[in-house]
N, C-alpha and C positions, 0 to 999 in steps of 0.2 A: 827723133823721139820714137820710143817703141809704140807700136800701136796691136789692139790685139789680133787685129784681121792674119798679121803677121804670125803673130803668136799660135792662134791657131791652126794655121796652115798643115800641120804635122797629123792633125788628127779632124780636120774640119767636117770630110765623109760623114765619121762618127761623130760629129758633133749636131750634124745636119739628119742622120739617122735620130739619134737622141732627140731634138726639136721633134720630132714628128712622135716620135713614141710618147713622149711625154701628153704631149699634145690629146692623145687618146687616151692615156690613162688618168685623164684629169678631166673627161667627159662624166655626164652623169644625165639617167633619167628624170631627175627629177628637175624641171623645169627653173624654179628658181636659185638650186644647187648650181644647172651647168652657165645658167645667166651670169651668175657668178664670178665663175672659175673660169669663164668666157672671158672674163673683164680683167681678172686676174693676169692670163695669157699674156694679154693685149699690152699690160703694164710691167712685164717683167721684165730683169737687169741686164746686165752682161753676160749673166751666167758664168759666173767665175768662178763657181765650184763645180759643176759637172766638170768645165776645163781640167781644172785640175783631177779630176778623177781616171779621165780619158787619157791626160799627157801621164801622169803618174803610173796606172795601167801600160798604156808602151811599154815606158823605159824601164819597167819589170817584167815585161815578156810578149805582150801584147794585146788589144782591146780584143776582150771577146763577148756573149752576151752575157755573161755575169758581171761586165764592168758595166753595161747597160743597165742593169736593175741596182749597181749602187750608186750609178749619177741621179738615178730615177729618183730612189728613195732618200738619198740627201739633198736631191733638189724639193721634193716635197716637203722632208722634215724645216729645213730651211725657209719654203714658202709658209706654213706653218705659223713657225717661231715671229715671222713680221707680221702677220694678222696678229696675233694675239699679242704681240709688242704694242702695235699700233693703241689696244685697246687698250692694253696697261699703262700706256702713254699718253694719255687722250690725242693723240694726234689724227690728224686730220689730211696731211699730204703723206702719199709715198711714192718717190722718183718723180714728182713732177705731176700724178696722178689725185684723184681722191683715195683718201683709204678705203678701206672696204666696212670701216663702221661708220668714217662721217657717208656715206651712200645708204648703210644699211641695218644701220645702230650695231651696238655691242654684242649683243644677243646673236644675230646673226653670223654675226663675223667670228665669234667665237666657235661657234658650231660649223663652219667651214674650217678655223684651225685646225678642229677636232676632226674633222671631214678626211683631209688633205694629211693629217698625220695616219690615219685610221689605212688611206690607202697606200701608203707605205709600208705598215707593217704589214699587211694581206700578200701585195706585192713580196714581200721578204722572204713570210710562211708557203706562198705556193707554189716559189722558184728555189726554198731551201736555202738559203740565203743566209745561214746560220751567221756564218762568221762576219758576214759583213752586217747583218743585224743588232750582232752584239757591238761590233764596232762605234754604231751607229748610236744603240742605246747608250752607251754612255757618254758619248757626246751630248746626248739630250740630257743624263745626269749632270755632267760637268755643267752645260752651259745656265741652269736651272739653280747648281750651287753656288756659280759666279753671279749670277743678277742677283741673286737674295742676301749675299754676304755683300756686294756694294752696298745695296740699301742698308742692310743693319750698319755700316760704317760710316755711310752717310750722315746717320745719325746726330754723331759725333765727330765725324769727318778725324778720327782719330785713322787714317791711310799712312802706314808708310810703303818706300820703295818695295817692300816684301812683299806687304798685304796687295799693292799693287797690280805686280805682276802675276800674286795669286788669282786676283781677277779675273787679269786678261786672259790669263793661257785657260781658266775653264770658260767663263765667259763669250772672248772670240777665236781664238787660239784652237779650242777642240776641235770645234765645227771644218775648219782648214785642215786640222790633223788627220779627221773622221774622213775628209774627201780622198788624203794622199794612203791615209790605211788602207781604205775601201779598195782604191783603183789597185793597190798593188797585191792586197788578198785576194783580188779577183783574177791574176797575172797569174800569181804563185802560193803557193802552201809554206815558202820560207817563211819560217816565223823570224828570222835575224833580218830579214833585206824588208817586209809588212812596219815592225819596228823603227827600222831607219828611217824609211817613209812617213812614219807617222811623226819623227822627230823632225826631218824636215819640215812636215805641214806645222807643225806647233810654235818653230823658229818664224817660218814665213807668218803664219797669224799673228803671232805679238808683235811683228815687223811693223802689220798694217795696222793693226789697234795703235799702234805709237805717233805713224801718218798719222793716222786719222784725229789723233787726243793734237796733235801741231798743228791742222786747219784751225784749231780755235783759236791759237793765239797769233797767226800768220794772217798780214792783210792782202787773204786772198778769195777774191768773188766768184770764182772759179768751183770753187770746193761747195759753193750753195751753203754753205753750212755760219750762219750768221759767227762773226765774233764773240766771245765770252757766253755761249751758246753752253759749255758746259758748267759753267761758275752758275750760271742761273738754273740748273739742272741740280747745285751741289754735287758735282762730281767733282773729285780731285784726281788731275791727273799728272802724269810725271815732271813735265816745265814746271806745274804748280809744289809737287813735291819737292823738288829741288831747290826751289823759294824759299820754303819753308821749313827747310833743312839749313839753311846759310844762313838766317835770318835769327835776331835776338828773339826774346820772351816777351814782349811788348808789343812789339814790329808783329810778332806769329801770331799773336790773339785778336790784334788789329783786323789781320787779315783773314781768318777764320770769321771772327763779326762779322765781317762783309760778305763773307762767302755763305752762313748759313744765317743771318738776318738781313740781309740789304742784300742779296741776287738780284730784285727786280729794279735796285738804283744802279741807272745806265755811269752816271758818270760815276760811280764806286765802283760797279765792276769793271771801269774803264784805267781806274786807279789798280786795279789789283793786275789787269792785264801787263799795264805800262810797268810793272814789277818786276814782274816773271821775262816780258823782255831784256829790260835791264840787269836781270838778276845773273844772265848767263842758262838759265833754266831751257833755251831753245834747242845753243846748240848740244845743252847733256844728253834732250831726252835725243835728239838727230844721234848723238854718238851714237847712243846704245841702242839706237833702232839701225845704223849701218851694223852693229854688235850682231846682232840678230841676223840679219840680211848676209851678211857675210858667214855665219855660221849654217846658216842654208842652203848658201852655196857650195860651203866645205864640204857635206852630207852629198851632195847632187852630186857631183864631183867624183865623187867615190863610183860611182856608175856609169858603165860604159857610154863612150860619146855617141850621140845619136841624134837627127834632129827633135826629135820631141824633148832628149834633156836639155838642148838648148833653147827649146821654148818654154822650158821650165825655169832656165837660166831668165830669158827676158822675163815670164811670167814675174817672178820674183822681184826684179828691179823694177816694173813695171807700178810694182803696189805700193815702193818705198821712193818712188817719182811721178805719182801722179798728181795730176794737181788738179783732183774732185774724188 
């Protein structure tokens, strides 16, 4: 199994420079600001997108410190977008951590999103960081028109396979994109090879949004992620679309009922899960997430062999085999 110690290896230096930069530009005077963003530190991820920012950079020319201020600033826009997720969500874990509202209510937490976005764009403006700025901004437009257009569909849960993948790719898909633009605008001024890159990341993102929408229906403990976790969310996602695409006018309202009045009855949304398995819905949405995965690879491919594009090779397989 790929693991990312491995993955990294190509660019770890720079990744270990990164950690430390970071590290200081998320310091603040003000006492219970840095108490904060201290705790923050402490509870961060794998860092799967600076990665990407740093391998994508390589294999277009090589990391220099313009790729440093775009891992910086989409790893802050990214820390960001989970505080204030957290707070739209009432949620109360992230990674295994408290969030930063169940510790320090709403109020707060939102004002550290706004904190933590704030020095990003400072960061952007005073290293000129034009192009990768605007990269960036619209990533934050995209990701802002995909959660808003789920909710109005939620609504009515009127999703099909279109509206779907309209979702994901602003939703989570940009944010990936925005990391492989960044690292490769920072490489080079190609605007044809900056493009591909961002095609790439866009491929790879709706790859993992597809993982990610299968831990729900997969009995897997691994993934943290409870079963039927989105059906009680009203999300619909592609095994469910697929459902309800094969399924009669009877059978599809049944099953709507359930999904947008009875989410919080366990054994209904135990019935609707047992569907979607039997429905064949697992392995469509696995097709067309290898559909993706492999169309990512096609794009990489195109670029000289190098080890960082083959830690972009595992990278990739890596999001569409994990199992959490």
């Amino acid at each position: 199994m790929i693991n990312l110690r491995e993955i990294k290896a190509p660019v770890a230096k720079h990744m270990d420079e990164f950690d430390a930069r970071f590290a200081q530009v998320m310091k603040s005077e003000v006492p219970l600001l840095d108490k904060v963003v201290r705790y923050i530190m402490k509870s961060k991820g794998k860092q799967m997108r600076p990665l990407f920012v740093m391998l994508s950079a390589d294999v277009c020319g090589g990391v220099c410190e313009s790729t440093y201020h775009g891992a910086t600033l989409i790893e802050l826009l990214h820390t960001a977008t989970l505080v204030h997720d957290d707070v739209v969500d009432d949620s109360n874990l992230r990674r295994g951590f408290f969030s930063i509202n169940a510790l320090w209510k709403n109020k707060i937490a939102v004002l550290i999103g706004d904190y933590l976005l704030s020095r990003g764009l400072i960061l952007a403006l005073n290293e000129s960081e034009y192009d990768i700025l605007r990269i960036v901004s619209n990533a934050v437009r995209d990701m802002s028109e995909g959660e808003l257009l789920q909710i109005e569909k939620a609504r009515y849960l009127n999703i099909d396979e279109a509206v779907y993948f309209e979702i994901i790719r602003k939703k989570t898909a940009s944010l990936i994109s925005s990391c492989c633009a960044a690292g490769a605008a920072s490489a080079t001024k190609d605007a044809a090879v900056i493009e591909k890159m961002k095609l790439f990341g866009e491929c790879v993102g709706i790859a993992f949004q597809i993982k990610d929408d299968l831990f729900d229906f997969e009995n897997n403990s691994a993934s943290g992620k409870p079963g039927g976790l989105d059906i009680r969310e009203r999300k619909i996602s592609l095994p469910l679309i697929h459902l309800l695409k094969n399924v009669g006018y009877s059978e599809r309202r049944k099953i709507i009922n359930i999904v947008k009045n009875h989410n919080d009855d366990t054994e209904r949304v135990g019935e609707v899960l047992n569907k979607v398995r039997n429905s064949g819905g697992i392995p469509y949405a696995s097709g067309k997430m290898t559909e993706y995965r492999d169309k990512a690879l096609g794009i990489l491919r195109e670029f000289p062999e190098s080890p960082s594009r083959a830690s972009l090779e595992n990278l990739v397989v890596f999001t569409t085999e994990r199992q959490y």
